[in-house]
C-alpha positions as CSV (number, residue, x, y, z in Angstrom):
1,X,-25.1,28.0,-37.6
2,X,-21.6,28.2,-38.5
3,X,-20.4,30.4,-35.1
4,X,-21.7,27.5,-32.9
5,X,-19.7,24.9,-34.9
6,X,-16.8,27.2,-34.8
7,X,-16.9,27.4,-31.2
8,X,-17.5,24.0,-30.5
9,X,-14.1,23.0,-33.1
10,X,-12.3,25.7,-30.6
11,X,-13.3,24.4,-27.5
12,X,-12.9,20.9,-28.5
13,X,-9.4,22.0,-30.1
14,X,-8.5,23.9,-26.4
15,X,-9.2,20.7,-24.6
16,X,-7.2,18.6,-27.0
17,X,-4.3,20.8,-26.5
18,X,-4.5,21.3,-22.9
19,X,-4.3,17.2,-22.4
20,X,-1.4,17.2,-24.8
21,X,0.5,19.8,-22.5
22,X,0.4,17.9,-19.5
23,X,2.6,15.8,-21.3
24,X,5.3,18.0,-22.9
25,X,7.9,20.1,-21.2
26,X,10.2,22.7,-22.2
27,X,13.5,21.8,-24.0
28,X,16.3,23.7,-24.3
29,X,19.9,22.8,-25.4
30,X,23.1,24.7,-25.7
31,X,25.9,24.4,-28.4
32,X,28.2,22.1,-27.0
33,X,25.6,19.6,-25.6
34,X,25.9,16.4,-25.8
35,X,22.3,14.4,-26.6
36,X,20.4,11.2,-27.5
37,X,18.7,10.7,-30.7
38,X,15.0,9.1,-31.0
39,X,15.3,7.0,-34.1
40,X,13.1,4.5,-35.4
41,X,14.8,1.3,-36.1
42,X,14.6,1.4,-39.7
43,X,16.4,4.9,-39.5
44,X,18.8,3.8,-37.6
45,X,20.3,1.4,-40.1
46,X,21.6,5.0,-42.0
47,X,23.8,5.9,-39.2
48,X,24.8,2.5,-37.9
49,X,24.7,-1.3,-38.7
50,X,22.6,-3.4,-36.4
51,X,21.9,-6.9,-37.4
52,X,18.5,-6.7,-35.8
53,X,16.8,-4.2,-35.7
54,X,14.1,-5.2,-33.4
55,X,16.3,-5.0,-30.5
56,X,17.9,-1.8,-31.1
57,X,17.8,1.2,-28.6
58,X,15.2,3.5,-28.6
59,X,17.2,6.8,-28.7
60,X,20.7,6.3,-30.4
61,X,23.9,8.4,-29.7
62,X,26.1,10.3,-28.2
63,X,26.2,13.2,-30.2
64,X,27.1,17.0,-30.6
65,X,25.1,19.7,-31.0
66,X,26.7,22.4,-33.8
67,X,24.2,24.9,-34.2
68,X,20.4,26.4,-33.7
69,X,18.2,26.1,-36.1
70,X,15.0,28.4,-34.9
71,X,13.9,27.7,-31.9
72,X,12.4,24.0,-32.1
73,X,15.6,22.4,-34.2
74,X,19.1,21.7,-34.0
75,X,21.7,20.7,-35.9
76,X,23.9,17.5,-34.7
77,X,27.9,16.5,-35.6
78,X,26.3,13.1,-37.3
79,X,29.2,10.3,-38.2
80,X,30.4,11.1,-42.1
81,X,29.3,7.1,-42.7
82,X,25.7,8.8,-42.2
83,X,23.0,9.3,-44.8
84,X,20.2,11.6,-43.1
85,X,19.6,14.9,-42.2
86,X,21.6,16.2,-39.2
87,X,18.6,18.1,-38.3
88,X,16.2,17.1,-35.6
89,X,13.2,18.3,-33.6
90,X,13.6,19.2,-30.4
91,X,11.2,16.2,-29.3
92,X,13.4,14.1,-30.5
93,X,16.6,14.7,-28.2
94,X,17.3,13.8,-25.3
95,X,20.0,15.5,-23.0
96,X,23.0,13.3,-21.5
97,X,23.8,13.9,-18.0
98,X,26.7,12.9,-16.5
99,X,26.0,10.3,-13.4
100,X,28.5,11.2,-10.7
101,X,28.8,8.1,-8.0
102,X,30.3,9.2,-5.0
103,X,32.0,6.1,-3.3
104,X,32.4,6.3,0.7
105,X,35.6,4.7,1.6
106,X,35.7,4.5,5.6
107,X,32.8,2.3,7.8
108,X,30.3,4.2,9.4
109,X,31.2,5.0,12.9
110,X,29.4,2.6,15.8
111,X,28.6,3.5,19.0
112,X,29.5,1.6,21.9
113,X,25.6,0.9,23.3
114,X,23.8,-0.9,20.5
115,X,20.5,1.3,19.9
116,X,17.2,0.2,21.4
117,X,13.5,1.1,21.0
118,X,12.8,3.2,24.0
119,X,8.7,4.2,23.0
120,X,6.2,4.3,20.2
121,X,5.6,8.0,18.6
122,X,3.2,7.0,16.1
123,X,1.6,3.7,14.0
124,X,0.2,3.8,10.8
125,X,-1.0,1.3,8.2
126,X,0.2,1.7,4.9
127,X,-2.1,-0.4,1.9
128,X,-0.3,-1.7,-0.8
129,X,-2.5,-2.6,-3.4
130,X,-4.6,-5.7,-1.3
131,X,-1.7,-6.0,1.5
132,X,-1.8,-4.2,4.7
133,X,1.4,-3.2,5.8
134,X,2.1,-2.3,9.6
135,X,4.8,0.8,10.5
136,X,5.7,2.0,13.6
137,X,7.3,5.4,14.3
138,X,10.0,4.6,17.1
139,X,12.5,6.6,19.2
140,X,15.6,5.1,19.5
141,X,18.1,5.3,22.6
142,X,21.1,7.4,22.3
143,X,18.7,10.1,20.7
144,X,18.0,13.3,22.4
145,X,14.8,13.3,23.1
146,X,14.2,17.6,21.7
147,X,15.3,16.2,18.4
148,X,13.0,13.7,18.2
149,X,9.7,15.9,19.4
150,X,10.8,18.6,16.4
151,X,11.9,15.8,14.0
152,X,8.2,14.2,15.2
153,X,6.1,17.8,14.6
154,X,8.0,18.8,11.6
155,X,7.1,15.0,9.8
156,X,10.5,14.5,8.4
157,X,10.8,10.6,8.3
158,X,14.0,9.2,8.1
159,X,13.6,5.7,7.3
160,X,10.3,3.6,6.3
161,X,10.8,0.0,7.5
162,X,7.9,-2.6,7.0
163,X,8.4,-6.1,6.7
164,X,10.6,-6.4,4.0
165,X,13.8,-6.9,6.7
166,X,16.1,-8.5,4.5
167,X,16.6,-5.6,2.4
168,X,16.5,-3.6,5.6
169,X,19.4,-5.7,6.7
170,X,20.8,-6.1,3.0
171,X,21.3,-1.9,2.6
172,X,22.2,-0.3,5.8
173,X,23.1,-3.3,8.2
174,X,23.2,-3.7,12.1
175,X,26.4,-1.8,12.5
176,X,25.2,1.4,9.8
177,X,21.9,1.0,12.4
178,X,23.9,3.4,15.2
179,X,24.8,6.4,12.5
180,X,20.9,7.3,13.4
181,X,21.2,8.1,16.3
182,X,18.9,11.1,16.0
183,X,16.7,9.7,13.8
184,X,13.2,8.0,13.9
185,X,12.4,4.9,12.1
186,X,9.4,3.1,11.0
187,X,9.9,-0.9,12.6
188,X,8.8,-3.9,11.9
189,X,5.6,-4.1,14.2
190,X,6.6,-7.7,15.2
191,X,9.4,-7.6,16.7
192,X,7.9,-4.3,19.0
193,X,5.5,-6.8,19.8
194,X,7.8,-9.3,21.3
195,X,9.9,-6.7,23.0
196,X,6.6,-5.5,25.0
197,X,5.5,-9.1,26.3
198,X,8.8,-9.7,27.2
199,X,8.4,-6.4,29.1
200,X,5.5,-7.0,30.6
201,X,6.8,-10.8,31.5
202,X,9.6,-8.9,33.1
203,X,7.5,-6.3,34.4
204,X,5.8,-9.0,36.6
205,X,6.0,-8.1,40.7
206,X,7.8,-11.2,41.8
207,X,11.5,-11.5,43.8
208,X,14.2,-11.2,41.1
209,X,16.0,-14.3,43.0
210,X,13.4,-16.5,42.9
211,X,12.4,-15.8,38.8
212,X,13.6,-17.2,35.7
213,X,12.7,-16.0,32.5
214,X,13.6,-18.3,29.3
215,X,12.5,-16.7,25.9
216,X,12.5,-19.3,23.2
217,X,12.8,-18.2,19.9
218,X,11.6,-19.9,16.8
219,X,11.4,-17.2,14.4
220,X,13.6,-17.3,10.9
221,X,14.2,-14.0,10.5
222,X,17.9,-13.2,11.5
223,X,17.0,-9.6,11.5
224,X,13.9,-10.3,14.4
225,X,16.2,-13.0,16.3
226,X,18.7,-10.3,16.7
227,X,16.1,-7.7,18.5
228,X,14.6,-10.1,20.4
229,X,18.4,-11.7,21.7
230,X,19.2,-7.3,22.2
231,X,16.0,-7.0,24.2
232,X,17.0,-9.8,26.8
233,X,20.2,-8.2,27.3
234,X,18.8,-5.4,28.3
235,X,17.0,-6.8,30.1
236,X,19.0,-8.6,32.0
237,X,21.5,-5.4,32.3
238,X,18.8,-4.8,34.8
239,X,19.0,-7.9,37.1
240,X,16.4,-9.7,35.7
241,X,17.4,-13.5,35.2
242,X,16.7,-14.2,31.8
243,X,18.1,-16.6,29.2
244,X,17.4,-16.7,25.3
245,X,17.0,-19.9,23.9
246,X,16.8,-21.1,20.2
247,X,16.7,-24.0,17.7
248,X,18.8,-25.7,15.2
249,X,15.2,-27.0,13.8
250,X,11.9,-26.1,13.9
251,X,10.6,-29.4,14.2
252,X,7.3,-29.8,16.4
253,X,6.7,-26.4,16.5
254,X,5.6,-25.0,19.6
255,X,5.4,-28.5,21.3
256,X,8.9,-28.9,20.0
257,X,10.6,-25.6,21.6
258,X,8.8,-26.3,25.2
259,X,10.2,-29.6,24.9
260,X,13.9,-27.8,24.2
261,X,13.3,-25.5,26.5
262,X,12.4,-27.6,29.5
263,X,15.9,-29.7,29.2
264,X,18.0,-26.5,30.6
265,X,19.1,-27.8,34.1
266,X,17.9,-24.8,35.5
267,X,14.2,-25.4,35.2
268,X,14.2,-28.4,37.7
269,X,15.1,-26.1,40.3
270,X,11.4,-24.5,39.3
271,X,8.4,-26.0,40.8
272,X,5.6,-23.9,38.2
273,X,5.6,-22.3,34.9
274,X,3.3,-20.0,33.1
275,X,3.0,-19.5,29.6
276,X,2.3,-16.4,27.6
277,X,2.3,-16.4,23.6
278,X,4.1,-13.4,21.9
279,X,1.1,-11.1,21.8
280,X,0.0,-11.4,25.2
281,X,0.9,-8.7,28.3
282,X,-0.2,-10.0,31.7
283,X,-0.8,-7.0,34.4
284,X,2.4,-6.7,37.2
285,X,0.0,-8.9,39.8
286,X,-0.5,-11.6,37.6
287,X,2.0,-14.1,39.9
288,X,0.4,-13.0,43.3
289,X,-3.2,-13.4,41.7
290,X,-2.8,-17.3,40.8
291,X,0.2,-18.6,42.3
292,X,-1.5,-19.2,45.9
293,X,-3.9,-21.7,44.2
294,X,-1.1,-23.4,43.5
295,X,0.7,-23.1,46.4
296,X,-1.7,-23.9,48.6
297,X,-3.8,-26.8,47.1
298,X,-0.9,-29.7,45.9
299,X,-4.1,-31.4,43.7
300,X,-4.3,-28.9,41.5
301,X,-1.9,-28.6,38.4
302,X,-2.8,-25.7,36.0
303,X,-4.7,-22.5,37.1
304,X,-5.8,-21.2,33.5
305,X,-6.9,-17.1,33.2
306,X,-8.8,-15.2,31.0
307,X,-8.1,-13.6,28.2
308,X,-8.8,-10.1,27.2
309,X,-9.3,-8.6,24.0
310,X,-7.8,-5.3,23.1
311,X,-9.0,-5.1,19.5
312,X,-12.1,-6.3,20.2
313,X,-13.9,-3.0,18.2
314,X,-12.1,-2.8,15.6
315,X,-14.0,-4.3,13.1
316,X,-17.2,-6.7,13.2
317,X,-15.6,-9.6,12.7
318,X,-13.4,-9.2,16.1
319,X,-16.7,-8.5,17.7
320,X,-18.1,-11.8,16.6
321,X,-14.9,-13.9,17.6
322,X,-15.3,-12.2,20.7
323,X,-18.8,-13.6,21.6
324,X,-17.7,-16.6,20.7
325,X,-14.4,-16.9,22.8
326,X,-16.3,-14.9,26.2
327,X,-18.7,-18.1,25.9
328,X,-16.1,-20.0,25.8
329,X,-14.3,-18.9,28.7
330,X,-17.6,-17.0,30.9
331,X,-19.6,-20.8,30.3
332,X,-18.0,-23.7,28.9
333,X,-14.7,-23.3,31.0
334,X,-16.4,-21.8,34.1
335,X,-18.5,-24.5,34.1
336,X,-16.2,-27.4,34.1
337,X,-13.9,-26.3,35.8
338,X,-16.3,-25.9,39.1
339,X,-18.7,-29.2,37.7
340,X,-15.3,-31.7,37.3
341,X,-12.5,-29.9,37.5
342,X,-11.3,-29.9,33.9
343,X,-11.1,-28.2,30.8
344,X,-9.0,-27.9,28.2
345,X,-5.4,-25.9,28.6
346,X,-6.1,-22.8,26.2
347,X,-2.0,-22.5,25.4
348,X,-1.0,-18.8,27.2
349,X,-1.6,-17.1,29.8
350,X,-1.9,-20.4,32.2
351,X,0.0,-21.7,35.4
352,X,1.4,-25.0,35.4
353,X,2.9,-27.2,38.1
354,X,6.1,-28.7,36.7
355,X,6.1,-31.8,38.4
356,X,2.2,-32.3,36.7
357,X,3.8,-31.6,33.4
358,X,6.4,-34.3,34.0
359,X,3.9,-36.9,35.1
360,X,1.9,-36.4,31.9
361,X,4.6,-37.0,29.4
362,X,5.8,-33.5,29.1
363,X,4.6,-31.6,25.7
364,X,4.3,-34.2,22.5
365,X,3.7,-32.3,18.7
366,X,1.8,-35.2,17.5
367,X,-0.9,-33.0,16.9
368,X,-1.4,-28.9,16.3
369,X,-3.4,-28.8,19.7
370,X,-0.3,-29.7,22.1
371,X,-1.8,-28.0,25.0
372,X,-5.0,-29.8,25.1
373,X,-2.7,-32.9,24.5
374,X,-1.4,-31.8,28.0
375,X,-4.4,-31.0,29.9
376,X,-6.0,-34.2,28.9
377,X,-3.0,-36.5,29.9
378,X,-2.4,-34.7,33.2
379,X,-6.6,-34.8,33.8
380,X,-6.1,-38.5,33.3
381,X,-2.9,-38.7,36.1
382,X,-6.1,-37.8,38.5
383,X,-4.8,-33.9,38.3
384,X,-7.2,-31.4,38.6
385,X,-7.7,-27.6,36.9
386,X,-8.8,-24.0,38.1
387,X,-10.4,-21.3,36.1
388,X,-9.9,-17.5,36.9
389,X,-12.1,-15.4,35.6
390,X,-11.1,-12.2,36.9
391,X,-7.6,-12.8,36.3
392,X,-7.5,-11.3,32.3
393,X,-4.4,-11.1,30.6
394,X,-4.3,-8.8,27.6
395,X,-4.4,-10.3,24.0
396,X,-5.3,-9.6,20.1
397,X,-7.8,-11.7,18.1
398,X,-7.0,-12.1,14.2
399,X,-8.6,-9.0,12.2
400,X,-8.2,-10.4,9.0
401,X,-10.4,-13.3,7.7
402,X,-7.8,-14.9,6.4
403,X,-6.1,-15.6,9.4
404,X,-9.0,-16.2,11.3
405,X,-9.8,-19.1,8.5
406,X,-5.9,-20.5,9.2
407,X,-6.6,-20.2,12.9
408,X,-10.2,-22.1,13.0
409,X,-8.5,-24.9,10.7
410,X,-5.9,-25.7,13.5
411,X,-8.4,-25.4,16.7
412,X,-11.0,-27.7,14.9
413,X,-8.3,-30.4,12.7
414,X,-6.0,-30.7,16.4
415,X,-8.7,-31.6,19.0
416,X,-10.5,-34.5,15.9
417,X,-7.2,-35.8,15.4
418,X,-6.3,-35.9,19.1
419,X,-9.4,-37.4,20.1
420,X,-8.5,-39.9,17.2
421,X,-5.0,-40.8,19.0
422,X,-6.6,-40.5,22.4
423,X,-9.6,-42.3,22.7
424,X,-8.9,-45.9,23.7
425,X,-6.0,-44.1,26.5
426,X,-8.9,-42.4,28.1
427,X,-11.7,-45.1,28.1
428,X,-8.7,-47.8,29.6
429,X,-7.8,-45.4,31.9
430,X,-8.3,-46.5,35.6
431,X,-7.1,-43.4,37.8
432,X,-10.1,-41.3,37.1
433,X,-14.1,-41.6,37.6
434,X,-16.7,-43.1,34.6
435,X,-18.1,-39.7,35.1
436,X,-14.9,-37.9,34.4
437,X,-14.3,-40.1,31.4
438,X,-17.7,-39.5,30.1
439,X,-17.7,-35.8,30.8
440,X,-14.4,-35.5,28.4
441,X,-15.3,-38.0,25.7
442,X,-19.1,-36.7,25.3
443,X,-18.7,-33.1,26.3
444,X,-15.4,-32.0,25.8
445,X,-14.9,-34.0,22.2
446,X,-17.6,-35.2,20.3
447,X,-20.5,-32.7,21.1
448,X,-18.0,-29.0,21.3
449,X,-15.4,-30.2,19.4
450,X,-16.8,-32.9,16.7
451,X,-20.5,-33.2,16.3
452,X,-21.4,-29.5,17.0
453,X,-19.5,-28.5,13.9
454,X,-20.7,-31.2,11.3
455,X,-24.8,-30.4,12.4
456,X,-24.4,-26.7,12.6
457,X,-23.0,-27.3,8.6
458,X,-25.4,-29.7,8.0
459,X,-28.5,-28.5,9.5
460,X,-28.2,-24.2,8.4
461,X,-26.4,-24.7,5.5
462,X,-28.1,-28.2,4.1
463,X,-31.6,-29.4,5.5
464,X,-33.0,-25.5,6.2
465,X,-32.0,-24.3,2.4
466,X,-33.0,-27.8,0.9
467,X,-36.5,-27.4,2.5
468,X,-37.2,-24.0,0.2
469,X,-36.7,-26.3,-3.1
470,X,-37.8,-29.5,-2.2
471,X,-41.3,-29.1,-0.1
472,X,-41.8,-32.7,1.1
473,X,-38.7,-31.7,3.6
474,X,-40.9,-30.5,6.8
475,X,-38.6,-29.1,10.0
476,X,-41.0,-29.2,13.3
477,X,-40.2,-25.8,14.4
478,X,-39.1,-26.3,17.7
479,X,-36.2,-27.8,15.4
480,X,-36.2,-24.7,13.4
481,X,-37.0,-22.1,15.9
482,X,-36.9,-22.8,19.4
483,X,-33.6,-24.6,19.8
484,X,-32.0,-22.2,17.3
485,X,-33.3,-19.4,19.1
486,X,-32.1,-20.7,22.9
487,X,-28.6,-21.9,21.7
488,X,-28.1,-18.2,20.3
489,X,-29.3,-16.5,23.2
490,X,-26.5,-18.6,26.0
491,X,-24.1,-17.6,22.9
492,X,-24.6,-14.0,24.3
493,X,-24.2,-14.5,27.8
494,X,-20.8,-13.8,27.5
495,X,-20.6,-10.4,25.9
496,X,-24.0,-8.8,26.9
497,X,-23.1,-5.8,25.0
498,X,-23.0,-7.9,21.5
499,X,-26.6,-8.9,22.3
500,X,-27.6,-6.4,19.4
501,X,-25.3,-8.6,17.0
502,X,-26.4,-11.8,17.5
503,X,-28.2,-12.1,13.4
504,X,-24.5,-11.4,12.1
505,X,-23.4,-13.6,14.3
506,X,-25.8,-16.4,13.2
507,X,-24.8,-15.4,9.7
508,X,-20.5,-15.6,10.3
509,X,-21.3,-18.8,12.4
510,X,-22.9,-20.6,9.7
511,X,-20.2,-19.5,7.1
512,X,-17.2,-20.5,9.5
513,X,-19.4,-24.0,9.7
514,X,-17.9,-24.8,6.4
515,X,-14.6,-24.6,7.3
516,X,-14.6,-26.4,10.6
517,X,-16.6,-29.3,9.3
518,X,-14.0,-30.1,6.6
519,X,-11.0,-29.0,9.4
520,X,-12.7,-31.8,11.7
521,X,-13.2,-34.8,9.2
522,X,-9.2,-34.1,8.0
523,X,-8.6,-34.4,12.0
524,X,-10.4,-37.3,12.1
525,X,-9.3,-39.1,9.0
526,X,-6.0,-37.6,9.7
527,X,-5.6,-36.7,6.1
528,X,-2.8,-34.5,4.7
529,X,-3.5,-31.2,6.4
530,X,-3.9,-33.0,10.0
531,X,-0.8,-31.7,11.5
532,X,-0.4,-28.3,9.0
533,X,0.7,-25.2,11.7
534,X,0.2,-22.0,10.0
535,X,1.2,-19.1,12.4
536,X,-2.0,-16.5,12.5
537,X,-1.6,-13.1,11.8
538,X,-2.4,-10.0,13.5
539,X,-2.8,-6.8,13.5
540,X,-1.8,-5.6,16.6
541,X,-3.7,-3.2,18.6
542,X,-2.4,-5.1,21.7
543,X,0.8,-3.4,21.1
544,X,-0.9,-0.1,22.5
545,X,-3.1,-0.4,25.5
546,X,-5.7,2.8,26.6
547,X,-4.6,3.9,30.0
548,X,-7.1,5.7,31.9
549,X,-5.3,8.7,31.6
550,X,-4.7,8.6,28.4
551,X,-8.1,7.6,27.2
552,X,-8.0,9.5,23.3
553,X,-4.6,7.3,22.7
554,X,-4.6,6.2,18.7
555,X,-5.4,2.5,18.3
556,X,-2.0,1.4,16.8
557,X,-2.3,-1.2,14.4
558,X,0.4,-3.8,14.1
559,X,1.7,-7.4,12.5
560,X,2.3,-10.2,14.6
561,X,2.7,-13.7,15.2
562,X,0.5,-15.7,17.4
563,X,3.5,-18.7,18.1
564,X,6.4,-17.5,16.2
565,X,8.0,-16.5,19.3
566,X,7.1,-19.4,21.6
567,X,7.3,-18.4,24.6
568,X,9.0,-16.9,27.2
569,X,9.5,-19.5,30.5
570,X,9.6,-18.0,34.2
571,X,10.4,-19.7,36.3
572,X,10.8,-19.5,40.6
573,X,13.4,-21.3,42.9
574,X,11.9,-21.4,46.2
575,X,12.4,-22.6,49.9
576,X,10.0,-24.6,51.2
577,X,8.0,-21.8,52.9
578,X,7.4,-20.0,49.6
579,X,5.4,-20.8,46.8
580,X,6.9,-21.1,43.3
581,X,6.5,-19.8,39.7
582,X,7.3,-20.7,36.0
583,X,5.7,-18.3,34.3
584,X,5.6,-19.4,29.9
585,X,5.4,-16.3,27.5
């Protein structure tokens, strides 16, 4: 009986000891050394006189150490004022060692060509905690390229650099940037974004002479306003004619920086312009594919193209927003655009005819939804609209739901309040048909925009869950089912290959209901949150686009902002026997 308990004391004993261990190290000091005392406070008062000892040091000193006593003590010079034992434990010292600060007295050497991000080597995501933090792995020009591959291979990382830029720019600085030459760093995935639209913009096949390209900047970060201003440089090192343009102000947001950006005397020598937000990247044939609509039929004013998702797998909620928007564009805008010739401007990746644009009233930021503001005004001038659907440009949704929430508020407040501001301008309007007028009051606003929200809230998430508690509540089921069960199924028109999703869809509808309901009635009672622009997030996989031959490429996953950078305007002087382009990034 007594061995077991034994045993048990000893193992319990090992295990105590072993935890302790982790904890302890070996200490070892030499005669001569120079150490830290642990004191409580109270002791402390024996070698010197504090007049609070609450806020004394925990270890006290300098002092010397005179001798050896065993090999766990030692014996310290202690002031002769003192009144304990110069003997301590080795547990309680602590060695001194001598901080040596090296001070550089020359600036570090610049190189004559500013560095530039030539290609992405690798992406990563880095979690902190609940934030999500994009990095890039970039080679830099000026670097030879053997360096980088072994640097690469060997996983020796120079610098990490996520989005905290101002203590990027703060510790090293743009001129230190050149002394890494042959070094790889981990960028801010934002401004890589903007650097490949305005590559792809630049990219587009279209005569150099007959192209301008107007980037206009609205970001606040001196650090990305710096790349971006570098990037057009080079840029135009190559002959292409582009211009970067920024604000004093950020007032009006986008509305307010096309409005800027369309005073330049330059642009009245254009005759269209397209417009691409900062995370989209139109194919090289983008120009030839809608510009002859244009050219070729003077009613029309804006030829609108599809958008393409590039993240569409990367999580289920993409895949929902992605049924949703493919109805948007494969029925609703298909639809009216060959039934009346209208539908609302979607902000990017459209054509516009200047002179349409200056017979509307130009852009106005009296709402959130300027480019529905636009279309609607210009519909109204008796102009008239073309959808391409096999024109697709390439472009991110928001993976995060946060974002998504932010994005849903401003496409559901804008287009209450605007039909708020709007409505007695389109029923006095005289240049265009009763049917037209009905078709964009009935249609276009209250059923898609307006009532469709409220009675998908009201109906799922009110009347369907009140009838489980209160029985006197009876829903006829073609109510319930039928006309459920239809408007779900044209939902997946669209994206056939989401058919399988259509319950979780139901389901992220119903919840996103909510949200849009209470966006709409602040639209319409143009309450405090009417005109609120929060920029959406996102995490950009359309930084990195799967070639066909490189069809096992890592889906890179990086930060950016949907309208930070507002866009990037093309635009074309042309003879008369030549069509012209604006193209809007």
């Amino acid at each position: 009986m007594h061995e077991p308990i034994r045993q048990h004391l000893l193992r319990a004993h090992q295990c105590q000891k072993t935890q302790v261990d982790k904890q302890r190290a070996e200490r070892s000091f030499a005669i001569g050394d120079k150490v830290f005392v642990k004191m409580q406070p109270y002791v402390q008062s024996f070698v010197v006189h504090r007049v609070n000892h609450k806020l004394a040091f925990k270890f006290h000193g300098l002092y010397l150490t005179i001798a050896t006593i065993g090999d766990i003590a030692y014996r310290l010079e202690l002031p002769d004022s003192s009144k304990i034992h110069p003997d301590f434990h080795v547990l309680q010292l602590e060695k001194y060692i001598l901080l040596v600060t090296q001070v550089q007295t020359s600036l570090p050497h610049v190189d004559d060509e500013f560095q530039i991000p030539l290609k992405f080597l690798r992406r990563r995501v880095h979690h902190v905690g609940s934030k999500t933090i994009p990095r890039v792995l970039v080679e830099w020009s000026c670097s030879p390229s053997a360096d980088v591959r072994r640097g690469f291979i060997e996983g020796n990382i120079s610098l990490f650099y996520g989005l905290e830029t101002s203590h990027f720019s703060r510790t090293m600085g743009w001129a230190g940037m050149s002394s890494f030459s042959k070094k790889r760093l981990w960028f801010s995935a934002r401004t890589m974004s903007v650097c490949l639209s305005i590559g792809a913009v630049c990219g587009l096949s279209w005569p150099s002479d007959r192209l301008v390209v107007q980037v206009l900047d609205d970001s606040t970060d001196p650090l990305v306003k710096e790349m971006v201003r570098m990037e057009c440089e080079r840029w135009a090192h190559k002959g292409i004619n582009i211009t970067y343009q920024i604000r004093e102000d950020r007032k009006g947001y986008k509305a307010g920086a096309l409005k800027a950006g369309m005073k330049h005397g330059y642009v009245r020598e254009c005759e269209y312009m397209v417009i691409f937000d900062a995370d989209f990247q139109p194919d090289p044939d983008f120009l030839h594919r809608t510009i002859p609509y244009l050219h070729h039929n003077p009613e029309i004013a804006l030829v609108q193209a599809r958008w393409r998702f590039v993240n569409a797998d990367e999580c289920l909620m993409t895949r929902m927003q992605e049924m949703s928007l493919d109805y948007h564009f494969k029925v609703e805008q298909e639809v009216s655009s060959s039934v009346c010739a209208f539908f609302g401007f979607n902000g990017t990746a459209g054509v516009w005819r200047i002179a349409a644009v200056n017979e509307a009233g130009g852009w106005k930021d009296r709402t959130t939804v300027e480019d529905m503001d636009l279309a609607i005004r210009a519909s109204l001038k008796g102009w008239k609209f073309v959808y391409l659907g096999d024109v697709q440009v390439k472009s991110e949704l928001p993976s995060t739901f946060k974002a998504f929430r932010f994005q849903q508020h401003r496409w559901s407040c804008g287009p209450a309040n605007l039909f708020r501001k709007m409505l007695v301008e389109i029923v006095t309007n005289k240049k265009v048909t009763i049917w037209k007028k009905f078709h964009v009051i009935y249609n276009f606003f209250l059923v898609r925009k307006i009532v469709a929200h409220i009675v998908t809230f009201t109906f799922y998430c009110i009347i369907i869950p009140t009838t489980i508690f209160v029985p006197e509540v009876h829903i006829p089921k073609w109510g319930c089912v039928y006309i459920p069960t239809i408007i779900t199924l044209l939902n997946s028109v669209g994206t056939p290959r989401s058919f399988h999703l259509l319950f979780f869809w139901i389901l992220f509808e119903n919840v996103m209901s909510l949200h849009r309901t209470k966006a709409t009635l602040i639209g319409l009672l143009e309450a405090g949150r009417a005109n609120e622009w929060v920029v959406t997030e996102k995490l950009g996989s359309a930084m990195k686009m799967k070639s066909a031959n490189k069809a096992s490429a890592r889906k890179s996953f990086m930060r950016m902002w949907e309208s930070e950078y507002v866009p990037v305007v093309m635009g074309s002087r042309m003879s008369a026997s030549k069509s012209n382009v604006i193209l809007i990034v």
